[in-house]
C-alpha positions in Angstrom: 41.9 2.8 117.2 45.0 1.1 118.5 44.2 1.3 122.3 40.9 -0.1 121.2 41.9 -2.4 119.5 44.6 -3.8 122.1 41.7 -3.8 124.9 39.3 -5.9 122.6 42.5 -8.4 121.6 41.9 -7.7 118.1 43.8 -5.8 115.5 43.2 -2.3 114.0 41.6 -3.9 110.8 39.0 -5.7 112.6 38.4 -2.6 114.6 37.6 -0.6 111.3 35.7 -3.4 110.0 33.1 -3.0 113.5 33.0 0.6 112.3 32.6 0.6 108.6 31.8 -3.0 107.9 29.7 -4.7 111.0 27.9 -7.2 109.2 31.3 -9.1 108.4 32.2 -9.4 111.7 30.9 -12.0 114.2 28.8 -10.7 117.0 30.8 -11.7 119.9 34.4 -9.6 118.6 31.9 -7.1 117.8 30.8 -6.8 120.9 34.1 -6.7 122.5 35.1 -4.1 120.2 32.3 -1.9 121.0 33.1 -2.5 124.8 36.4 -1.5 124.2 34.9 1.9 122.6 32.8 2.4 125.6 35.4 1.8 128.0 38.1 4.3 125.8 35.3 7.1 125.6 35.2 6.5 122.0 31.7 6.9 119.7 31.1 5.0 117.0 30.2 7.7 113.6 26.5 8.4 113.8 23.6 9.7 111.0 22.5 12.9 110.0 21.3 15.0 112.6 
């Protein structure tokens, strides 16, 4: 979460918000955070299979 984090320019909070919370967080950091995922490799938790 850290290395996301530092290549969105947000902290780890906000970060864990995009993942548990998205709703609270405006569109455009939660977009960059989710860049910053995509660029790490990282997957955001999905459903059920």
């Amino acid at each position: 979460m850290k290395d996301v984090a530092a290549t969105a320019g947000v902290s780890v909070g906000t970060v864990s918000n995009v993942v548990n919370r998205p709703a609270i967080v405006e569109e455009t950091t939660r977009n960059a955070v989710t860049d910053a995922m995509d660029v790490g490799g990282c997957r955001r938790p999905g459903g059920a299979a």
